[in-house]
C-alpha positions in Angstrom: 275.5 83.5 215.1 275.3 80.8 212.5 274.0 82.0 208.6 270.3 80.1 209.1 270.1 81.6 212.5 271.3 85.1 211.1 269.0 85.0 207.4 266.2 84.0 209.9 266.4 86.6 212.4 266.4 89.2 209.4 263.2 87.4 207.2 260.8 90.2 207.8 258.2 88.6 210.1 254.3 88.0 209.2 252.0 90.4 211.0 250.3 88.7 214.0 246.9 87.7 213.2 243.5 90.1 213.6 242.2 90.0 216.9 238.4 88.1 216.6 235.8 90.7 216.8 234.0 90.1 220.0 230.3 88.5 219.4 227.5 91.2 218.6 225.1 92.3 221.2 222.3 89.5 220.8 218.9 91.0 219.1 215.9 90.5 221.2 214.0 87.8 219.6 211.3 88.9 217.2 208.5 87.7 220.0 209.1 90.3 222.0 207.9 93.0 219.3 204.7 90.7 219.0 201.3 92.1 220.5 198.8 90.4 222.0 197.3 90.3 219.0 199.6 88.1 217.0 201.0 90.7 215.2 204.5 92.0 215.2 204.9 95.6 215.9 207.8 98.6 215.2 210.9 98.8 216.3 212.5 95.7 215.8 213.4 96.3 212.2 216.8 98.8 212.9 218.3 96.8 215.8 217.9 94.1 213.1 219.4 96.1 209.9 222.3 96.9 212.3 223.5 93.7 213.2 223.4 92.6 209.9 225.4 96.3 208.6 227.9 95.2 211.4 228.2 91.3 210.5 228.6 92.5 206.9 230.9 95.5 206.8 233.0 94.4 209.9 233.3 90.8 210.4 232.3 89.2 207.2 234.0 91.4 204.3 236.6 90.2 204.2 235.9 86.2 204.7 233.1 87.0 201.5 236.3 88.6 198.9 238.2 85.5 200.1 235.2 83.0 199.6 234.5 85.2 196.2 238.5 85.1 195.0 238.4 81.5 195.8 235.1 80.9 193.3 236.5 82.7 191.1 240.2 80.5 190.9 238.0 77.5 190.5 236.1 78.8 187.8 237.4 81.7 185.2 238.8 79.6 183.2 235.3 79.0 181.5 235.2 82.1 180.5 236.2 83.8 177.2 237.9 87.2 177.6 237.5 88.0 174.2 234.1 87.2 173.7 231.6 89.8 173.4 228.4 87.3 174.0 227.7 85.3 177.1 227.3 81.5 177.4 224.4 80.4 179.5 227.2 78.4 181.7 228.3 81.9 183.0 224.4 82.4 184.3 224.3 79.0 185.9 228.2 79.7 188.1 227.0 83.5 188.4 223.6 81.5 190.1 226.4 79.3 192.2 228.2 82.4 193.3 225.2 84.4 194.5 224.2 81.0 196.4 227.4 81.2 198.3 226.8 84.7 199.5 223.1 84.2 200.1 223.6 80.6 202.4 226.2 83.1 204.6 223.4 85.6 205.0 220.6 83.0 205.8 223.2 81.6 208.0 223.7 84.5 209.7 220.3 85.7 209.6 219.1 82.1 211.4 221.9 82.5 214.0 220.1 85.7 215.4 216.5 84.2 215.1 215.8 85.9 211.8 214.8 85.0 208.4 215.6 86.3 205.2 211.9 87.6 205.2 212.3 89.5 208.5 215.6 90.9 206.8 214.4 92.4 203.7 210.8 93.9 205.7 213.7 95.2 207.7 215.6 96.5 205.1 212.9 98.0 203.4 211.5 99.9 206.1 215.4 101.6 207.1 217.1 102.1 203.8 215.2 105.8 203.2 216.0 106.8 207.1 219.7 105.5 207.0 222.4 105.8 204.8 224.5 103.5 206.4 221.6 100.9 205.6 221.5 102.1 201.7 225.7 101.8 201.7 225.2 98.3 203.0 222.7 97.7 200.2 224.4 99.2 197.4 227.6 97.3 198.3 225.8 93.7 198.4 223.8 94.3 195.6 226.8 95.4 193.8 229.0 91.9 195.0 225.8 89.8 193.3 225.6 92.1 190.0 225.9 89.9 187.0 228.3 92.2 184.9 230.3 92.7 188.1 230.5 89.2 188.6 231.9 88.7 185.1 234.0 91.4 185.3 235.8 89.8 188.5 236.0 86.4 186.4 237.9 87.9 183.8 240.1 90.0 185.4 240.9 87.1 187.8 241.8 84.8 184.2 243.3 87.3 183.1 245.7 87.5 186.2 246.3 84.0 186.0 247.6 83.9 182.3 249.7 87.0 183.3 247.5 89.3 181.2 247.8 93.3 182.4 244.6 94.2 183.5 
């Protein structure tokens, strides 16, 4: 066996790539839960919170820290590791970055026949009976935090310029 043929057989090999999840169960659609009266009744809020816990935690995770390290190479270099006070250009890309995370939700939401709206009634009404639903919470509020966000920014800079953390 030739050199090339030999270094190549011995490269360590990339893992094969994840299997796609298979599509959720579809959600029966919100007019089903509506009465005769026009209004919408109970139980469509947890089939609801679920299909967005599963979206979230097992499909979309990780395509939202690649979406979110991606931001954040295109824009830590505005900020100022040293600087104890924050410029109003870190509100306006902390704005952009929630907007990114927010469009995928909406997205998602609209692909099931949901809005936002339904979402957080939804949300509301499961977070106290579920803490699967509260874990869900806590972790997106936690990705859209402002001192979070900064705190990614900067440790990504600082990565860049070879800084320790």
């Amino acid at each position: 066996m030739d050199r090339s043929r030999q270094a190549e057989a011995s490269a360590p090999r990339a893992p094969p790539p994840p299997l796609p999840l298979p599509p959720p169960a579809p959600l029966p659609p919100l007019a089903d839960y509506v009465g005769e009266d026009g209004i919408i009744g109970d139980g469509w809020e947890k089939p609801l919170v679920d299909a967005v816990q599963k979206w979230f935690m097992e499909s979309e995770m990780m395509t939202l820290f690649a979406d979110a390290s991606a931001f954040a190479d295109l824009h830590c270099d505005v900020f100022e590791l040293e600087l104890k006070e924050h410029k109003l250009e870190y509100t306006a890309l902390h704005n952009q970055f929630r907007q990114v995370f927010e469009d995928k939700l909406n997205g998602y939401l609209a692909s099931i026949g949901y809005t936002p709206e339904h979402f957080y009634v939804a949300y509301e009404k499961c977070v106290d009976r579920d803490s699967g639903t509260k874990t869900m919470g806590e972790i997106m509020w936690c990705c859209l935090e402002y001192e979070f966000f900064c705190q990614i920014m900067c440790e990504r800079k600082r990565e860049k310029l070879g800084h320790p953390s």
